[in-house]
N, C-alpha and C positions, 0 to 999 in steps of 0.2 A: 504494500500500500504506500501510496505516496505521500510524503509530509506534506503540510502547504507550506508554501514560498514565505518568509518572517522577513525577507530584507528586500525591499523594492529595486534594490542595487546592488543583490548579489552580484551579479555578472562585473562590475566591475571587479573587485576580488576577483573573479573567477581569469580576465582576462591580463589581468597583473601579473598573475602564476603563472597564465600559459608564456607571456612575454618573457619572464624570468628566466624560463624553463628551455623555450626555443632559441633565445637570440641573449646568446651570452655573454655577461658585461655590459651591458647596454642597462644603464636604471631607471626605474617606470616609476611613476608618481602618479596617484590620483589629484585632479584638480576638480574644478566646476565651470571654470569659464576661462573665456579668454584674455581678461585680465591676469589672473592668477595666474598664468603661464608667464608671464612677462615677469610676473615679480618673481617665479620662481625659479628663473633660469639657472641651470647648473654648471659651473666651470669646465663639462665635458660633455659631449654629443649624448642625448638622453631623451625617451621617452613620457608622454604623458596625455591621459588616458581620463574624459571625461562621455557623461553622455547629452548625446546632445540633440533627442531627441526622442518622446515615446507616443504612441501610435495605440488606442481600443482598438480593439479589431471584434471577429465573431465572439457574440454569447454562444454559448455551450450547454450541453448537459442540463436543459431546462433550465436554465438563469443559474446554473450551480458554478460557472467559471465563465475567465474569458480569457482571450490571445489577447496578448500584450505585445507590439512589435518596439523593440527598441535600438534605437543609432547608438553606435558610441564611434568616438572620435578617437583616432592617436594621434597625436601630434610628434613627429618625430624632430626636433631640436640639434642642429648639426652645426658643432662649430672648428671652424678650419681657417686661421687669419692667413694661413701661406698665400692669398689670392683673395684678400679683402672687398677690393673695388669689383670684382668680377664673380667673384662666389663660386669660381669654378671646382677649387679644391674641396669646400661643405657640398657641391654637387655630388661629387664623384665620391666622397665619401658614403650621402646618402642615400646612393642609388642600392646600392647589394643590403644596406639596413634596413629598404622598403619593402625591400623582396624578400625581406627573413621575416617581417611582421606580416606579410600578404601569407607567405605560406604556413605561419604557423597558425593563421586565424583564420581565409577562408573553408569552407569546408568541416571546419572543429565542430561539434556539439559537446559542448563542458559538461553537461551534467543531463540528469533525466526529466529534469524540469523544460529545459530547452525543445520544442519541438519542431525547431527547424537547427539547419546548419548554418556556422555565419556566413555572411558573404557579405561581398565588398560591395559599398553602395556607391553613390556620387556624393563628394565631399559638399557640406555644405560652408565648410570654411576653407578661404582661398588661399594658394601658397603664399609667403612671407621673405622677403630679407631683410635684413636689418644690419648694422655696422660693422664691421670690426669682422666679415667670413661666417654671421651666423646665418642661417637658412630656417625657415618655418616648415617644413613639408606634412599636409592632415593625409590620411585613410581614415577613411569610414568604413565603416561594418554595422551589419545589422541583423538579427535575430528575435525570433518569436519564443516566448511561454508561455505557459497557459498559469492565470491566478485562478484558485479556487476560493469561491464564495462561502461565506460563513453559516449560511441564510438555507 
């Protein structure tokens, strides 16, 4: 039998582990917005991991649950000053770190609450650069659960 869901944002946890776990060296922070990233920025190329959107979807089971669709963002954070004015060096950096969070999240279902697998959606935040060789690069991902009702 299945527990019901107690944390609205499990899946962030859930997708922090899986980053830990696939793409190594690399540190994932939970934020909430896109200010918070700004303050948070870390003195080395780093992940961070918000959601940034959720979706009712079908009632179910006679009003006993519902599909919950939700975005979440990673913001991947690449900094490389060898190539400041041109970003070429935080590019080339970024590219094989986008392809390590693409493969370790499309496709996944984390847990049995999950009843789709993720997949990569269209960013709804736009890439970034900023001074000094850092680069903003988002992936979005998205995935459905079902909540069950109490009623």
């Amino acid at each position: 039998m299945q527990l019901p869901i107690t944390d609205y944002l499990f899946l962030e946890k859930e997708i922090i582990a899986r980053l830990a776990a696939t793409v190594p060296g690399l540190p994932v922070l939970a934020i909430d917005n896109e200010a918070q990233l700004r303050m948070n920025l870390l003195p080395v190329t780093s992940a961070f991991v918000w959601m940034i959107d959720d979706r009712p979807g079908e009632v179910m089971s006679q009003g006993r649950g519902q599909k919950i669709h939700q975005s979440w963002l990673v913001e991947l954070v690449t900094k490389n000053a060898a190539q400041p004015l041109t970003g070429t060096a935080a590019r080339q950096e970024a590219g094989p770190i986008m392809m390590q969070i693409r493969e370790a999240l499309v496709g996944w279902t984390p847990n049995e609450y999950v009843v789709s697998r993720f997949r990569q959606e269209t960013s709804a935040v736009k890439k970034m650069a900023m001074e000094g060789g850092i680069i903003i690069r988002p992936l979005q991902f998205g995935a459905e659960f079902t909540l069950k009702t109490n009623n």
